[in-house]
Each structure stands twice: as structure tokens, then as C-alpha cells.
DSSP file (Angstrom, degrees, kcal/mol; ACC not computed):
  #  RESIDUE AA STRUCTURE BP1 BP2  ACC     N-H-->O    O-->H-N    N-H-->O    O-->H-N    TCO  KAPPA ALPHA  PHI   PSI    X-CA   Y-CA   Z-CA
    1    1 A X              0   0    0      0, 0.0    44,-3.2     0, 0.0     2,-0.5   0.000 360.0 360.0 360.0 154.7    0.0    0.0    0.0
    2    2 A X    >>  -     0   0    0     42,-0.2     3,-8.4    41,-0.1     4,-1.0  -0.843 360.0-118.0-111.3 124.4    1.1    3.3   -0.6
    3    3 A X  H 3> S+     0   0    0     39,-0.5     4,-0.8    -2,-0.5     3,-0.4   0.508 114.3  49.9 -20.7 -58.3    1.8    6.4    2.2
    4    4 A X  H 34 S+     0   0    0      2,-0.3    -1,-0.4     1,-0.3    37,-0.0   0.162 112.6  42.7-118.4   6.8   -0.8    8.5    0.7
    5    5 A X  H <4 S+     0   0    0     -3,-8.4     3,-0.4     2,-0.1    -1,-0.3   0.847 112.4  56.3 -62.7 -46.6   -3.8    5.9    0.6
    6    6 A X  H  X S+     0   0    0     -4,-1.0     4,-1.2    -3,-0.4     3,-0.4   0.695 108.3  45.5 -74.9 -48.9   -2.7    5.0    3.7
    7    7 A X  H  X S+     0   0    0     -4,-0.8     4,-2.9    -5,-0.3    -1,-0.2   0.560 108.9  61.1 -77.7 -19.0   -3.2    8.8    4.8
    8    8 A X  H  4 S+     0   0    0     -3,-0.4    -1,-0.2     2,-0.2    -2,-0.2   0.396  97.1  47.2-121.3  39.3   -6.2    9.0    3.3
    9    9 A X  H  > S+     0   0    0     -3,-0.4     4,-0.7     2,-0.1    -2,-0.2   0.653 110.8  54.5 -97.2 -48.0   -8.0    6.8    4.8
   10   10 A X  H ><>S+     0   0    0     -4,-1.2     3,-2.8     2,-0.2     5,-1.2   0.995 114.5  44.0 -52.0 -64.4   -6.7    8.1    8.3
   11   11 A X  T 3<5S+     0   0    0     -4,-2.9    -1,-0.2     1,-0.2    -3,-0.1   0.748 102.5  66.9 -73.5   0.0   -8.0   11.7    7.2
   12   12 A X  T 345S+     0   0    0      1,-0.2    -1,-0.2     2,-0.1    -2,-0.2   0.811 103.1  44.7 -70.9 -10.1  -11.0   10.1    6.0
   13   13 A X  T <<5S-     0   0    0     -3,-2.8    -1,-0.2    -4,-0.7    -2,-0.2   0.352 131.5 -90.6-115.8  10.2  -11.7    9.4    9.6
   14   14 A X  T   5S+     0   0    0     -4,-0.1    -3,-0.2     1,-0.1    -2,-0.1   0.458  81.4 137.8 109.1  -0.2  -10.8   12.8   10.9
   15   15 A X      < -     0   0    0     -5,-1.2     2,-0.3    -6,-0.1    16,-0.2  -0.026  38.7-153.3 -59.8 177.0   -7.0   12.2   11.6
   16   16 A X  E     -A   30   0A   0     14,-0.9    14,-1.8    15,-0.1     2,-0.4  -0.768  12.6-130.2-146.4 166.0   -4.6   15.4   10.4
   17   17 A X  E     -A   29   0A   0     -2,-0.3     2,-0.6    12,-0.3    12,-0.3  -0.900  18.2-167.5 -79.9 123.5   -1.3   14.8    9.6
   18   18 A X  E     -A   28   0A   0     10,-3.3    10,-2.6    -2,-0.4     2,-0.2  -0.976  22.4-129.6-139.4 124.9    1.7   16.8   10.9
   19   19 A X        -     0   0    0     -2,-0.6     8,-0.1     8,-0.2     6,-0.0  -0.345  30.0 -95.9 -71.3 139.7    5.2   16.4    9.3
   20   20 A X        -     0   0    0     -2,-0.2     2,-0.3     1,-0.1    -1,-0.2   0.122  28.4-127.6 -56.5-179.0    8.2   15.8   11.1
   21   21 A X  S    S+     0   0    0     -3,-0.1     3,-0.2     0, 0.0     2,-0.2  -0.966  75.6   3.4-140.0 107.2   10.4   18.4   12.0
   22   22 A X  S    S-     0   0    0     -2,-0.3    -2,-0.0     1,-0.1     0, 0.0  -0.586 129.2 -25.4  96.1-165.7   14.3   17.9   11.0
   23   23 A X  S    S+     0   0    0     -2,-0.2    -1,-0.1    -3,-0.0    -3,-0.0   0.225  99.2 137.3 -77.3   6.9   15.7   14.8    8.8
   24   24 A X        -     0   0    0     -3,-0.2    -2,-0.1     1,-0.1    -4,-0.1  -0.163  32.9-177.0 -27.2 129.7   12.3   12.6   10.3
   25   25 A X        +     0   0    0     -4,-0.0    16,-4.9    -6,-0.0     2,-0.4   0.089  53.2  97.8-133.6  55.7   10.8   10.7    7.8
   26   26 A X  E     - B   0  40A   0     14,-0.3     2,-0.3    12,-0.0    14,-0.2  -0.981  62.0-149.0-139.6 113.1    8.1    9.4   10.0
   27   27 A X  E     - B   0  39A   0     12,-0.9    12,-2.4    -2,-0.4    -8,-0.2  -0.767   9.5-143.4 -97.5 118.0    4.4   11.5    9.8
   28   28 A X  E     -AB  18  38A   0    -10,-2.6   -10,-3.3    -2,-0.3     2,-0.5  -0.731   7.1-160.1 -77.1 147.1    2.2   11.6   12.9
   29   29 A X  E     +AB  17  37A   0      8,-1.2     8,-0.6   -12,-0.3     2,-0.4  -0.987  22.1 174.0-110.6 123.8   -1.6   11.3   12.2
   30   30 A X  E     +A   16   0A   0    -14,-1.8   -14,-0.9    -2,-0.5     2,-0.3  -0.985  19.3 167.0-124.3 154.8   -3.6   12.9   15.6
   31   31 A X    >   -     0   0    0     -2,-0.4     3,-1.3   -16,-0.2   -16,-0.1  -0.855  48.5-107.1-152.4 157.4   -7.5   13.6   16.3
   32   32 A X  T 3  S+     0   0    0     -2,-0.3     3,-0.1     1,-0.3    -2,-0.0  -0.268 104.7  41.5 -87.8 168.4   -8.0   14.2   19.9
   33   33 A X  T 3  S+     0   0    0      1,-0.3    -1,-0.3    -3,-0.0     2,-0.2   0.328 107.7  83.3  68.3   5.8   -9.5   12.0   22.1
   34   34 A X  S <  S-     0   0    0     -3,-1.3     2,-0.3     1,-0.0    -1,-0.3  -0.553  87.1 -98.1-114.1-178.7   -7.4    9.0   20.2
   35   35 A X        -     0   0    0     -2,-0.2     2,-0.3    -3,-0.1    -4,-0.1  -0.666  46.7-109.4-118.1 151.7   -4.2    7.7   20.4
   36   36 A X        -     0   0    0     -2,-0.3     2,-0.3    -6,-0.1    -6,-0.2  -0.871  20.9-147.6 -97.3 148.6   -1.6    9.2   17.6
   37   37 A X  E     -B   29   0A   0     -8,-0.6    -8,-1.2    -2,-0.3     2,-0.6  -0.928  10.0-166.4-115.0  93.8   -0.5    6.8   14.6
   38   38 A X  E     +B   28   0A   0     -2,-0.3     2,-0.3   -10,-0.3   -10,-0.2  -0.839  14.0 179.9-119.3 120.1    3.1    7.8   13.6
   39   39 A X  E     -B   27   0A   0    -12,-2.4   -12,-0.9    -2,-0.6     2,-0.6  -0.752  27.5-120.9-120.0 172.9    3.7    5.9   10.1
   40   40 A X  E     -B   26   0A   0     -2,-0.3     2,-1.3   -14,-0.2   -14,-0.3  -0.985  25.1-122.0-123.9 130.9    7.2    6.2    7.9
   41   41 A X        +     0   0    0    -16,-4.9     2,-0.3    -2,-0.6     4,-0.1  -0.757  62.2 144.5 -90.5 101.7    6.7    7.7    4.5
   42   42 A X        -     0   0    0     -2,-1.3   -39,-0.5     2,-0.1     2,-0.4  -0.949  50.5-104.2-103.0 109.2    8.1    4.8    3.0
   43   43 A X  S    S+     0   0    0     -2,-0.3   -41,-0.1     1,-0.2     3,-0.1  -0.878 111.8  23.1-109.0 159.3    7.0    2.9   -0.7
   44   44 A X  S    S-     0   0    0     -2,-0.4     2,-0.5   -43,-0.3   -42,-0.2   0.854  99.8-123.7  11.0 127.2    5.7    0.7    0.0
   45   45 A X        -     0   0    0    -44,-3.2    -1,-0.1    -4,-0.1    -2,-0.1  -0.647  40.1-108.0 -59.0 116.5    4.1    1.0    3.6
   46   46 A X        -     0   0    0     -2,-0.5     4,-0.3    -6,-0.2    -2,-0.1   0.107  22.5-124.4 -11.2 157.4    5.3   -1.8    5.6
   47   47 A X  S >> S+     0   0    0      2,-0.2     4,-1.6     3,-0.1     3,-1.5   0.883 112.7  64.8 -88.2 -61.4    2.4   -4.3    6.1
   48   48 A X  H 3> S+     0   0    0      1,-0.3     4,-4.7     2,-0.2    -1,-0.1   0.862 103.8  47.3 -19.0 -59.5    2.9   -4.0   10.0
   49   49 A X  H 3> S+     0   0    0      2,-0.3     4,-1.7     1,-0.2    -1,-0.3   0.882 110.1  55.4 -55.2 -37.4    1.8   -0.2    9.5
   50   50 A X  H <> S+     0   0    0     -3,-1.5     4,-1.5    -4,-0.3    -1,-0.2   0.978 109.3  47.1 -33.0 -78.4   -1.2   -1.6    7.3
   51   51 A X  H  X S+     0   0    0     -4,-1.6     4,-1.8     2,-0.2    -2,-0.3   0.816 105.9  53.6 -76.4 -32.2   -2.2   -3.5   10.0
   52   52 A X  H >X S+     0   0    0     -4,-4.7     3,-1.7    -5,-0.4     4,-0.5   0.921 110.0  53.0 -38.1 -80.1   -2.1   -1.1   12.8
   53   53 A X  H 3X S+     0   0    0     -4,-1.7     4,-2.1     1,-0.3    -2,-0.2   0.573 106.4  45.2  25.0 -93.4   -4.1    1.0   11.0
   54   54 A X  H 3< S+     0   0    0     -4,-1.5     4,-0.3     2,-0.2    -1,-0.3   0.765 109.9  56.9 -68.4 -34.6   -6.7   -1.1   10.3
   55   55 A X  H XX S+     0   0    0     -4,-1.8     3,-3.0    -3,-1.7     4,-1.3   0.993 109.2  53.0 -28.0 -95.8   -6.4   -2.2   14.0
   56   56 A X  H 3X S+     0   0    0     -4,-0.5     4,-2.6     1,-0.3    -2,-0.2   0.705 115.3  33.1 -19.3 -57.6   -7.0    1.7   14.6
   57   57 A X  H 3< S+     0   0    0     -4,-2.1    -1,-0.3    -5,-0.4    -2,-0.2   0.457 110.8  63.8 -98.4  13.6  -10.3    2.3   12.4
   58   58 A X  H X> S+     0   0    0     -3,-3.0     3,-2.6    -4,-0.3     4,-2.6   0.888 107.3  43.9 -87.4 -64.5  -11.5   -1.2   13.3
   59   59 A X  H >X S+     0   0    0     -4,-1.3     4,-2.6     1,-0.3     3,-0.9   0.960 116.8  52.2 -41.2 -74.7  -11.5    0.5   17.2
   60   60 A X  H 3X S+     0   0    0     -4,-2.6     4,-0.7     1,-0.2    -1,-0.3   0.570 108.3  41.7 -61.3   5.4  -13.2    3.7   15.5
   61   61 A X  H <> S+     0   0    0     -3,-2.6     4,-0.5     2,-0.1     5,-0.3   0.624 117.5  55.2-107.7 -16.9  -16.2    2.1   13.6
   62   62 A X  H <X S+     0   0    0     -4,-2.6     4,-1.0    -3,-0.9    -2,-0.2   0.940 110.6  44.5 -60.6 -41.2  -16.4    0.0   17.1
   63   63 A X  H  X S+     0   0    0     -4,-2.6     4,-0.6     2,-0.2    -1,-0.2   0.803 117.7  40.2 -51.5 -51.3  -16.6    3.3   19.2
   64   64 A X  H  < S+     0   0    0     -4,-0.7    -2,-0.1     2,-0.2    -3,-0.1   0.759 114.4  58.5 -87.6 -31.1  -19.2    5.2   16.9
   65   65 A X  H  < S+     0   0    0     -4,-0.5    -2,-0.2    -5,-0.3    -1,-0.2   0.997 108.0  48.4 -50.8 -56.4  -21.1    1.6   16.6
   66   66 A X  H  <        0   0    0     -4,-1.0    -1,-0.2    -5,-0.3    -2,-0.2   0.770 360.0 360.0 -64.4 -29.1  -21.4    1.6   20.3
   67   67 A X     <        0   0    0     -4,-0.6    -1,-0.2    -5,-0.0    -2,-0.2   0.554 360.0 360.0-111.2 360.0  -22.7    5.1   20.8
């Protein structure tokens, strides 16, 4: 999968992205009241990163399911 599917799918679910600061090449996604998702823009994304992720909006569809 590729960084910038991979980032929008996160901002589809309300994340923002904030770029490193220095010779980082590793993107935090935050939206409050969650945990932040720090991926390396890397092509390919690891599959690890994948599957956090999907771990991550698996948690949010559980959350808004629930309420």
C-alpha cells in the first residue's frame, strides 16, 4: 500500500497529519481523544503499518457503533 492511501483513509476518519520536524521521515496522524499513529513515508508501507491502521479504524467504527 502506498503512504498517501494510507493517509487517506486516516484523514478520512478525521486524523490530520503533521510532518516531522528535521531529517524525520516518519508522519504523525492525531485527532484528539485517540491515540496518535506515527507511520514512515516509506514505498511501499510496511504491512505492520497496514495492519495497525486497520487495528485503529477497526477501534473507531467499534466506538461510533457503540454510541
Amino acid at each position: 500500500m502506498r503512504f498517501n492511501e494510507l493517509r487517506k483513509v486516516l484523514e478520512s476518519y478525521g486524523y490530520e497529519m503533521h510532518q516531522p520536524k528535521g531529517g524525520s521521515s516518519h508522519c504523525t496522524f492525531r485527532k484528539e481523544g485517540c491515540r496518535p499513529v506515527t507511520i514512515p513515508r516509506h514505498e511501499p508501507v510496511k504491512k505492520i503499518y497496514v495492519e495497525m491502521v486497520k487495528e485503529v479504524i477497526e477501534r473507531e467504527v467499534d466506538t461510533d457503533d457503540a454510541e
